[in-house]
Kinemage of the C-alpha trace (Angstrom):
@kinemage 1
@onewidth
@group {chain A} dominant
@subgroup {mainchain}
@vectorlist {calphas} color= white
{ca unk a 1} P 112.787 106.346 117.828
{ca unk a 2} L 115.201 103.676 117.363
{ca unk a 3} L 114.303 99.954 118.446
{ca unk a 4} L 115.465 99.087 122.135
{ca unk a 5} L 115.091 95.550 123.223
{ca unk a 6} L 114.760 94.507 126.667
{ca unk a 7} L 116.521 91.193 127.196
{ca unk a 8} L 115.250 89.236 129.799
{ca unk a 9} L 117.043 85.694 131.168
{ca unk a 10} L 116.094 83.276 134.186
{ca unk a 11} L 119.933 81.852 135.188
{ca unk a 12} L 121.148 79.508 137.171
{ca unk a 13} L 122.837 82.009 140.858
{ca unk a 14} L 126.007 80.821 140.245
{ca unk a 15} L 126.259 81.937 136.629
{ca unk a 16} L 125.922 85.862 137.389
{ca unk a 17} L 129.718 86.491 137.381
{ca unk a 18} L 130.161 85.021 134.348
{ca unk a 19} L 127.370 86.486 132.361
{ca unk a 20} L 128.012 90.019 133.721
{ca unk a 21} L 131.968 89.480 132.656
{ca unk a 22} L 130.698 88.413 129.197
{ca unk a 23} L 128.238 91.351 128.368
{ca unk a 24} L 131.045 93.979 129.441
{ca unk a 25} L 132.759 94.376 126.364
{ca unk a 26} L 129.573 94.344 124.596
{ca unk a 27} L 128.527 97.668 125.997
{ca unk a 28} L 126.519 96.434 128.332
{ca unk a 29} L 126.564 99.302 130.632
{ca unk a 30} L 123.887 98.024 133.216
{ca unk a 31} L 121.536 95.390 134.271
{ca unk a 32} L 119.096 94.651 136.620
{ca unk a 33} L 119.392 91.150 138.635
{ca unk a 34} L 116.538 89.754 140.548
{ca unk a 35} L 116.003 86.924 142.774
{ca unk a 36} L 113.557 84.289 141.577
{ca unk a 37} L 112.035 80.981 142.374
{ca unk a 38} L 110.805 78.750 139.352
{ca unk a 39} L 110.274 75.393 138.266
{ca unk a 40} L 110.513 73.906 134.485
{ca unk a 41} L 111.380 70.990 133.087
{ca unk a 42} L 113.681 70.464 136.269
{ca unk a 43} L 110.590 69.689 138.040
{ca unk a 44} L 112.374 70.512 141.776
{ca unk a 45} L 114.578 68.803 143.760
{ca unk a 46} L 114.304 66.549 146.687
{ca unk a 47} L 116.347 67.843 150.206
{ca unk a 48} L 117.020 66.625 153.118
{ca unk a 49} L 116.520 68.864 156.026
{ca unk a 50} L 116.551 67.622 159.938
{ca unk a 51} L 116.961 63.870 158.688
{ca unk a 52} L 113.427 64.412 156.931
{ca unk a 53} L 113.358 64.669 152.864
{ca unk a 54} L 110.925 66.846 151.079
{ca unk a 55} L 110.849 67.692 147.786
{ca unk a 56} L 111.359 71.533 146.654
{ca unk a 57} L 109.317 72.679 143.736
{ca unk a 58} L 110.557 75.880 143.006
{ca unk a 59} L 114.234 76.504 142.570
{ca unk a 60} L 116.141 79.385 143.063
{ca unk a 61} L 116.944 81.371 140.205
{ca unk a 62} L 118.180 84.782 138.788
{ca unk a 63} L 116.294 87.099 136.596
{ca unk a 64} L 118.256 89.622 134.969
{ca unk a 65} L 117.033 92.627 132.328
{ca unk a 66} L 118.892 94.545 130.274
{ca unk a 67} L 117.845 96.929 127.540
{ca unk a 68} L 119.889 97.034 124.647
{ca unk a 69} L 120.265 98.221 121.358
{ca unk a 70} L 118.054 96.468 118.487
{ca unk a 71} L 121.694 96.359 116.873
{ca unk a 72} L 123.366 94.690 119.494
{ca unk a 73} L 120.331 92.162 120.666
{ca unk a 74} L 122.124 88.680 119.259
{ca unk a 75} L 125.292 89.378 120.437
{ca unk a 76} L 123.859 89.800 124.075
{ca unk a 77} L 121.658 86.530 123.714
{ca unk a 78} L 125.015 84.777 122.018
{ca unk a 79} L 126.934 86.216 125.153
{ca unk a 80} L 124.256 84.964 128.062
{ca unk a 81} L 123.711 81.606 126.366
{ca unk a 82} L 127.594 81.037 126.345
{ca unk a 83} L 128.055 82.470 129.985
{ca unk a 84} L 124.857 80.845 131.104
{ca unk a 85} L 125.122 77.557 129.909
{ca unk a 86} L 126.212 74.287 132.045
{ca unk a 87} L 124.726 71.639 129.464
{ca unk a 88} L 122.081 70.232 132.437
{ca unk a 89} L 118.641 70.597 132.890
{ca unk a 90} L 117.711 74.065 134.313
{ca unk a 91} L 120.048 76.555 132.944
{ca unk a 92} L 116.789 78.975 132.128
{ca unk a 93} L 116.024 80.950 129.273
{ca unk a 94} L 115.918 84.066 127.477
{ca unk a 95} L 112.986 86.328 126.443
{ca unk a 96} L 113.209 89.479 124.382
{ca unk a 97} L 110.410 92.321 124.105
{ca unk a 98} L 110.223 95.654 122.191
{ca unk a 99} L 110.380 98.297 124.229
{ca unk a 100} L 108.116 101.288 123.298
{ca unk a 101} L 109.955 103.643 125.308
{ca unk a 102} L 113.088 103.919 126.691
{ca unk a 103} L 113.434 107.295 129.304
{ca unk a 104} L 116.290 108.197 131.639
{ca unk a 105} L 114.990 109.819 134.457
{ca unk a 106} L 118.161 111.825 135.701
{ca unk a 107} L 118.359 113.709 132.418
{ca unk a 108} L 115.220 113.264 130.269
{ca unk a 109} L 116.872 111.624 126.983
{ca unk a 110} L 114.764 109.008 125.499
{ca unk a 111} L 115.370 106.008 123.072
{ca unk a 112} L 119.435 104.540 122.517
{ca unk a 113} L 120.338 107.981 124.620
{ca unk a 114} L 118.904 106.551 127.620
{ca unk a 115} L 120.838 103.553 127.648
């Protein structure tokens, strides 16, 4: 079978539009987004809510998986890290696993087919 790669990345919300508009003309032909709550380096934030502060220690992020083509896997990561990135603490990361199968439920086909 040939390799498929899921890419996984932890964004910043706000980012989405931009990431999704940068992995179009890749190919990209679908991804799954997920809301998340985290912490990292960014250690939280402190709010102020009814005049009271508390701090927050998980923020609000975005988890979105794609699985791509082995051939195509740096151009996504080159693509999300461009899109992604604000230069400040927090804006995530990006993890990428083998997949050892790949199966599109509608029609059966397996592997690069399923994408």
């Amino acid at each position: 079978m040939p390799f498929v790669k899921l890419v996984t990345a932890i964004i910043k919300p706000f980012k989405l539009d931009d990431v999704r508009e940068a992995l179009t003309p890749l190919g990209v032909q679908g991804l799954t987004v997920t809301e998340v709550k985290g912490f990292g380096r960014q250690k939280g934030q402190t709010e102020i809510y009814r005049g009271a502060e508390y701090h927050v220690s998980f923020l609000p992020k975005l988890k979105i998986e794609i699985a791509v083509a082995d051939s195509v896997v740096e151009d996504v990561i080159e693509a999300i890290m461009t899109a992604a990135r604000t230069g400040k603490i927090g804006d995530g990361k990006i993890m990428v696993s083998n997949l050892d199968q790949l199966i599109r439920i509608r029609t059966g086909e397996t592997g690069e087919g399923a994408l």
